[in-house]
Biopython code that builds the backbone (N, CA, C, O; Angstrom):
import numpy as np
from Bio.PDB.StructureBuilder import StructureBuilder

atoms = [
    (1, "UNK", "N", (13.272, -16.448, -4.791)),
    (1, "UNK", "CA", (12.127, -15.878, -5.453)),
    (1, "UNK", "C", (12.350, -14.374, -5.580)),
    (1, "UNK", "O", (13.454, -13.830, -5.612)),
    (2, "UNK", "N", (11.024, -13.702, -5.655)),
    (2, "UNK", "CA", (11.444, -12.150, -5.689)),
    (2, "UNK", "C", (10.263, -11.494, -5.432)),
    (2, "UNK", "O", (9.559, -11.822, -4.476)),
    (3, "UNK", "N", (9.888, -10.355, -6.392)),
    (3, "UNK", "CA", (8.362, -9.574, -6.408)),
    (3, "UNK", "C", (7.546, -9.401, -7.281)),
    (3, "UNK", "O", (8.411, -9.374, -8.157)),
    (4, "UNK", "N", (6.911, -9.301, -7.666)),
    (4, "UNK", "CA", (5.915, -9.249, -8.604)),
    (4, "UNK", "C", (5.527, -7.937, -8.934)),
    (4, "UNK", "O", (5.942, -7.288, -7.973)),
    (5, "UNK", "N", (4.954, -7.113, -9.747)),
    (5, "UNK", "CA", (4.379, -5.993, -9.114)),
    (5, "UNK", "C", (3.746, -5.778, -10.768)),
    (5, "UNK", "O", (4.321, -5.948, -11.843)),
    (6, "UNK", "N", (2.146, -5.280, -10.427)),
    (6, "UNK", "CA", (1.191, -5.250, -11.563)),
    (6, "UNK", "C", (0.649, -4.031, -11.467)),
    (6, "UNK", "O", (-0.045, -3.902, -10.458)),
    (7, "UNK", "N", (0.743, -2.792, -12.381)),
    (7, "UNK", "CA", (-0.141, -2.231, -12.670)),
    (7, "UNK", "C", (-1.227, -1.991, -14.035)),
    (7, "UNK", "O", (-1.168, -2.202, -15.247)),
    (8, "UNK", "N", (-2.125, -1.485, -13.176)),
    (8, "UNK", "CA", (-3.617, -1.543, -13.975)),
    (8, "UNK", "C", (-3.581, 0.180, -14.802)),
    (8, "UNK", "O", (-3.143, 1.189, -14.249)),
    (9, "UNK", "N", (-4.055, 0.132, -15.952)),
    (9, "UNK", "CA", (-4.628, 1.833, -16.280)),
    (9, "UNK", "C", (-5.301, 2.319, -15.148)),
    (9, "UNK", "O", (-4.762, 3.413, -14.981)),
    (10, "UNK", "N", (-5.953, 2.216, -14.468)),
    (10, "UNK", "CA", (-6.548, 3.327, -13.462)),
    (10, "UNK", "C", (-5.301, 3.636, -12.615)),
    (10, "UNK", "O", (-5.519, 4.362, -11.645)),
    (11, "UNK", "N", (-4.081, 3.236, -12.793)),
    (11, "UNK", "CA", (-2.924, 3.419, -11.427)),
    (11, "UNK", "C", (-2.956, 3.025, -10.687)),
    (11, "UNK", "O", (-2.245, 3.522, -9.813)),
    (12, "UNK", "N", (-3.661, 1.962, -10.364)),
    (12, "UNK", "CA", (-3.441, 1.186, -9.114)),
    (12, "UNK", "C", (-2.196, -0.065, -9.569)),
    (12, "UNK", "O", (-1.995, -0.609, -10.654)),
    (13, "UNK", "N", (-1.621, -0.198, -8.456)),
    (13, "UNK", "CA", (-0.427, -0.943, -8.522)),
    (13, "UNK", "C", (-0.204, -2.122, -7.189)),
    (13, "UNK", "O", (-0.261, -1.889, -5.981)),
    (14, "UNK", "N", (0.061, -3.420, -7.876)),
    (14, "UNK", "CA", (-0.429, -4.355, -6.792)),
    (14, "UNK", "C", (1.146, -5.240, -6.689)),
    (14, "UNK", "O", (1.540, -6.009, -7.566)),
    (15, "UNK", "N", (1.683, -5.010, -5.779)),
    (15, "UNK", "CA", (3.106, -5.874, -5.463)),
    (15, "UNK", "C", (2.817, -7.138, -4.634)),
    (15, "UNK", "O", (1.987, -7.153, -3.725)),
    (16, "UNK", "N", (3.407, -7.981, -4.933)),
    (16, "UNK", "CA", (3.281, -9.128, -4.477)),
    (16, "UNK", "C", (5.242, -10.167, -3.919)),
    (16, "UNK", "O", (6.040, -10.861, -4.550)),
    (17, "UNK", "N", (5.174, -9.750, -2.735)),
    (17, "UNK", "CA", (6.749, -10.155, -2.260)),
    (17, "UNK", "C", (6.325, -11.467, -1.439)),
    (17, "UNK", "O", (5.492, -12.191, -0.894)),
    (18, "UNK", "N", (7.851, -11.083, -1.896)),
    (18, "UNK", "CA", (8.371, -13.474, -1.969)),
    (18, "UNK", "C", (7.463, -13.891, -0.661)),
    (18, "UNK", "O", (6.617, -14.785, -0.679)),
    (19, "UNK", "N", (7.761, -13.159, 0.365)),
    (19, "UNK", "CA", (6.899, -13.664, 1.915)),
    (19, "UNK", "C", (5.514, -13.626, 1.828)),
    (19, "UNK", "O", (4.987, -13.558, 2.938)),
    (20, "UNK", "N", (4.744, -13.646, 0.889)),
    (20, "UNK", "CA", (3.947, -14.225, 0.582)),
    (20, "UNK", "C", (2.460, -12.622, 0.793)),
    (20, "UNK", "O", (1.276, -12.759, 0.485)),
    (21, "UNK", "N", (3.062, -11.390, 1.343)),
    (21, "UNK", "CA", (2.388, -9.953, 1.464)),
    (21, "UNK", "C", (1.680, -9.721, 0.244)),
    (21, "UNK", "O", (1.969, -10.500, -0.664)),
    (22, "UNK", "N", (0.933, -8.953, 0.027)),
    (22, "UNK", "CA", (0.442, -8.612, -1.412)),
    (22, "UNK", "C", (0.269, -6.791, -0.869)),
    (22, "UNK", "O", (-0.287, -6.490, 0.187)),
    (23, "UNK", "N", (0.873, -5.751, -1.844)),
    (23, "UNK", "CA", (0.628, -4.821, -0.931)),
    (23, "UNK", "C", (-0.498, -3.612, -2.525)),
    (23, "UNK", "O", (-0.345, -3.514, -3.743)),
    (24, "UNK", "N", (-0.912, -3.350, -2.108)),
    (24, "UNK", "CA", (-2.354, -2.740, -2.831)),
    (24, "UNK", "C", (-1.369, -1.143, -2.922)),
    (24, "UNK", "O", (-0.711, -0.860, -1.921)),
    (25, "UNK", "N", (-1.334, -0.325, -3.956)),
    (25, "UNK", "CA", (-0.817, 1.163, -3.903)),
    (25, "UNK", "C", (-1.109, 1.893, -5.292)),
    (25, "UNK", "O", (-1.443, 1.237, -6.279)),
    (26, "UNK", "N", (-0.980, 3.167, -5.322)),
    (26, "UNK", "CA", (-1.543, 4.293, -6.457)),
    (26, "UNK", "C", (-0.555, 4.849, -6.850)),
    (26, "UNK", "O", (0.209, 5.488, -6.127)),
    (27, "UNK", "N", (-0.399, 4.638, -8.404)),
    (27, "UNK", "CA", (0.953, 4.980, -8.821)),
    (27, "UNK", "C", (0.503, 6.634, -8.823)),
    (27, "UNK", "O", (-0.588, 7.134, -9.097)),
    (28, "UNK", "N", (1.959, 7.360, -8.350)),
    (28, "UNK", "CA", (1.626, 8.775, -8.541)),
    (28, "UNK", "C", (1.540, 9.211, -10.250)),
    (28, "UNK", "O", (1.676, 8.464, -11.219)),
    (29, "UNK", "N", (1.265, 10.688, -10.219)),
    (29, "UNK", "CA", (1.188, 11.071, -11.069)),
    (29, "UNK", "C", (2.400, 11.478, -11.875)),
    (29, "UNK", "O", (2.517, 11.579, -13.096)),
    (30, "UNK", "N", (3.579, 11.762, -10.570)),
    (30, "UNK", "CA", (5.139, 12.197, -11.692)),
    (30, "UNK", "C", (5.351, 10.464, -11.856)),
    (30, "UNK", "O", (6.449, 10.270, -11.333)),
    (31, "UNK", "N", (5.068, 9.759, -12.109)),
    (31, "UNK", "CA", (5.478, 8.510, -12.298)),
    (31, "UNK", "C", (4.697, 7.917, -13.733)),
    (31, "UNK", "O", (5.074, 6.914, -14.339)),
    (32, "UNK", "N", (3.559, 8.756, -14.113)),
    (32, "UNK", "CA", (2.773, 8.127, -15.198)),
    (32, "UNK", "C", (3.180, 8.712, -16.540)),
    (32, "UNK", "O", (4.364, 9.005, -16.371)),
    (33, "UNK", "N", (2.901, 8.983, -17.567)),
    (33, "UNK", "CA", (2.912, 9.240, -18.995)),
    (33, "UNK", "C", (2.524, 10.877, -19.092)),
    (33, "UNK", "O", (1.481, 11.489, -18.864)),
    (34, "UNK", "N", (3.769, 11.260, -19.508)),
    (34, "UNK", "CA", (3.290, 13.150, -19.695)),
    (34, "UNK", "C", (2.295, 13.339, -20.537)),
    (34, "UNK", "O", (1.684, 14.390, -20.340)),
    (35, "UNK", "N", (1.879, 12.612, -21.504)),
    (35, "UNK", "CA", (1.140, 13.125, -22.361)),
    (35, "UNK", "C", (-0.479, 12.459, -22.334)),
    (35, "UNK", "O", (-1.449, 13.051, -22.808)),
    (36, "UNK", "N", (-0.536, 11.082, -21.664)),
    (36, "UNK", "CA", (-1.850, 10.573, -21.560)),
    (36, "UNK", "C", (-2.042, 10.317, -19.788)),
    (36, "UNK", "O", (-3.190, 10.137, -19.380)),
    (37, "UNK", "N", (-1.270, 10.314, -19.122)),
    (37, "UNK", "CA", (-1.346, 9.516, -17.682)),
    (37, "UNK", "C", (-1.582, 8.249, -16.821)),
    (37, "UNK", "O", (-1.830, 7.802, -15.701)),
    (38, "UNK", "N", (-1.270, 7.917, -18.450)),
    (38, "UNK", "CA", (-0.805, 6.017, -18.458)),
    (38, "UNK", "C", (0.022, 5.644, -17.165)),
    (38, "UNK", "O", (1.088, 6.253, -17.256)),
    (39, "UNK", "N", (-0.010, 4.948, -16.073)),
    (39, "UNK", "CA", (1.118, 4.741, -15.312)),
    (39, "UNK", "C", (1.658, 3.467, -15.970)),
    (39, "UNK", "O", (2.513, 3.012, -15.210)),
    (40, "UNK", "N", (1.533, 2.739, -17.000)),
    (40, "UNK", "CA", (2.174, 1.798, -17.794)),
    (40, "UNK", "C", (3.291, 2.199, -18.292)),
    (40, "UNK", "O", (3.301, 2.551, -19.471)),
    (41, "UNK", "N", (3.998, 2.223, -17.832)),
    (41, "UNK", "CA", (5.632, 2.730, -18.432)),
    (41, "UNK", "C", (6.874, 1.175, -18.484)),
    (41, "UNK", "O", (7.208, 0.243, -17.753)),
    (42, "UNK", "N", (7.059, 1.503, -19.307)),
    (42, "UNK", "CA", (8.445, 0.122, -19.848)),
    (42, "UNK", "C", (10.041, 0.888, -20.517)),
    (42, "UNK", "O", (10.176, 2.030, -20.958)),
    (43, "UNK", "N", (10.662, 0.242, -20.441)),
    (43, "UNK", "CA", (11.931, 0.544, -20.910)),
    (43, "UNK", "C", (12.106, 0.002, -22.024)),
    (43, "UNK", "O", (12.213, -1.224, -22.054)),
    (44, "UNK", "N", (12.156, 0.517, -22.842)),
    (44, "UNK", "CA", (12.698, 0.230, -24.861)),
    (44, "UNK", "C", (14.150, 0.510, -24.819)),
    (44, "UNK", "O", (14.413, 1.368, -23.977)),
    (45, "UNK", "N", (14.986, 0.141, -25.344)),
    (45, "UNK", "CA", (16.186, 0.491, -25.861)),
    (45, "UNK", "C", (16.805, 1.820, -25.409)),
    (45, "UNK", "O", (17.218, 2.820, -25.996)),
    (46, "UNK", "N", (16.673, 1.309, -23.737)),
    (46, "UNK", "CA", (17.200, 2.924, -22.511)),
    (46, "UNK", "C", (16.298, 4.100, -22.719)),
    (46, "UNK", "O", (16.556, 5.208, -22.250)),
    (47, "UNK", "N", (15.345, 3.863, -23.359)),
    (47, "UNK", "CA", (13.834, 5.064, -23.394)),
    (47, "UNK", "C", (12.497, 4.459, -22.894)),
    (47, "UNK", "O", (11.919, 3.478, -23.362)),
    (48, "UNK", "N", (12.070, 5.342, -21.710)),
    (48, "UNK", "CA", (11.142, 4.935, -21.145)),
    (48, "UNK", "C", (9.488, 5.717, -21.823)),
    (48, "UNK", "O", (9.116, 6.884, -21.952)),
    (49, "UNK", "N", (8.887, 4.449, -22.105)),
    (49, "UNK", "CA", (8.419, 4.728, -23.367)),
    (49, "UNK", "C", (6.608, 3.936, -22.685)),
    (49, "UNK", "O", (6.607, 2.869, -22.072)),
    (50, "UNK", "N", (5.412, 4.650, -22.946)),
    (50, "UNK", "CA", (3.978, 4.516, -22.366)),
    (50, "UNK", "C", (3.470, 3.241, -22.744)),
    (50, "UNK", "O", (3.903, 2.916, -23.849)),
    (51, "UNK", "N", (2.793, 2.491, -22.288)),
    (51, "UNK", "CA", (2.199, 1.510, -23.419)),
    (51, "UNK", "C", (1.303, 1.898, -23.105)),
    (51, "UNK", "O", (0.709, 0.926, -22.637)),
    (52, "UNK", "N", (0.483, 3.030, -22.982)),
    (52, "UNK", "CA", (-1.047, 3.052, -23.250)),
    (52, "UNK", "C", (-0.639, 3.709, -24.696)),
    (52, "UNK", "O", (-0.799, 2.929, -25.635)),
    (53, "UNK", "N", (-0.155, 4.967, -25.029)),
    (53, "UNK", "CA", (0.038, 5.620, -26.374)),
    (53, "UNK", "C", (0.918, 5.788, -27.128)),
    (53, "UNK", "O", (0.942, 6.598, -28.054)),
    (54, "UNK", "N", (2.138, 4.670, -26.657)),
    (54, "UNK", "CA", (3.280, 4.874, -27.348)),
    (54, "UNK", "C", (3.830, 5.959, -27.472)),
    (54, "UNK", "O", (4.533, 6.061, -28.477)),
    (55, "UNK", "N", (3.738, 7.297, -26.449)),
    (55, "UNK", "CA", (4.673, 7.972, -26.756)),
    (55, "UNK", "C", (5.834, 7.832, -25.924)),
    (55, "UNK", "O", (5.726, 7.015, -25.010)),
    (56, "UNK", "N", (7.155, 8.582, -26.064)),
    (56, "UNK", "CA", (8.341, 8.034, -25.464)),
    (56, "UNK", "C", (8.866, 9.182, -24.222)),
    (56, "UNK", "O", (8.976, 10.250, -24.826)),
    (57, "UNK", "N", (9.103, 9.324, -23.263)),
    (57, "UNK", "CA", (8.823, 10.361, -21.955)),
    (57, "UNK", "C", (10.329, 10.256, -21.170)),
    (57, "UNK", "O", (11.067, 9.275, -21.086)),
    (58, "UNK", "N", (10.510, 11.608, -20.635)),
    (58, "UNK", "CA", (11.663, 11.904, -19.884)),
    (58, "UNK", "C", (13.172, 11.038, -20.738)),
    (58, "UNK", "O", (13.483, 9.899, -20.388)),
    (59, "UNK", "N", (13.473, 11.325, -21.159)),
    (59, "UNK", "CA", (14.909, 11.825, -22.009)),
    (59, "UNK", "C", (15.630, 11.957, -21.299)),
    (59, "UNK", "O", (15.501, 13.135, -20.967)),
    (60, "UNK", "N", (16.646, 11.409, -20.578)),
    (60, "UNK", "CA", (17.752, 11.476, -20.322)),
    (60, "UNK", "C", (19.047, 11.457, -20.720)),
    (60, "UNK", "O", (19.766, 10.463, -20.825)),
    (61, "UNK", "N", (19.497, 13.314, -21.077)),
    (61, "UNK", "CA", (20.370, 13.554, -21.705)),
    (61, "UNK", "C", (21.276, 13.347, -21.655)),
    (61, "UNK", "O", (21.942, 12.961, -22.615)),
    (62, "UNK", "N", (21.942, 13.612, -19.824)),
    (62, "UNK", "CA", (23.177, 13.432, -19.242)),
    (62, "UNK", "C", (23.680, 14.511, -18.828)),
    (62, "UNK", "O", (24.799, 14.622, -18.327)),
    (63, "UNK", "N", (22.716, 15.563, -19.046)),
    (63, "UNK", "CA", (23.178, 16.833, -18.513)),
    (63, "UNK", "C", (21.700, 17.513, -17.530)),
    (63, "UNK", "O", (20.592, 17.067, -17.232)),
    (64, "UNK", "N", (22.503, 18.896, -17.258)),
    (64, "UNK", "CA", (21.433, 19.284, -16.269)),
    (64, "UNK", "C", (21.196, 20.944, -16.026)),
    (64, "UNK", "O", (21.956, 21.894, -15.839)),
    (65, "UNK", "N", (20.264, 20.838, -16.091)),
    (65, "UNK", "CA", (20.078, 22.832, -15.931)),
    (65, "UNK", "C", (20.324, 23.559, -14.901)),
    (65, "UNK", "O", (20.162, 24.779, -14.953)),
]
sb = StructureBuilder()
sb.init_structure("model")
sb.init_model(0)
sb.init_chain("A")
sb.init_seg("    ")
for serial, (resi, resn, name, xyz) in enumerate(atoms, 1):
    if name == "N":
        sb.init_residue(resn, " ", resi, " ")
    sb.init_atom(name, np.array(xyz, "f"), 0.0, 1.0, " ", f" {name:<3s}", serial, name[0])
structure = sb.get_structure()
């Protein structure tokens, strides 16, 4: 088996592992959507991209300042 893990728009985030735990947690804020604070984030085509507003966040260039 494996884990589950659900989050809600308010940031709450609910994991659920194979041993049967359910563990309740608050997605932070460097973890949510720069531009709305969606913690709904998905991976598109290697761009991690909001589904609350569709915009597309942190760019990874390959380089570094």
């Amino acid at each position: 088996m494996g884990e589950l893990e659900i989050i809600q728009e308010g940031r709450l985030r609910i994991k659920f592992h194979s041993d049967g735990t359910v563990v309740p947690d608050v997605v932070p804020l460097n973890e949510c959507c720069d531009m709305c604070n969606d913690p709904r984030m998905v991976h598109v085509e290697g761009l991690l991209k909001c589904v609350g507003c569709g915009v597309i966040n942190r760019i990874d260039y390959g380089h570094h300042a």
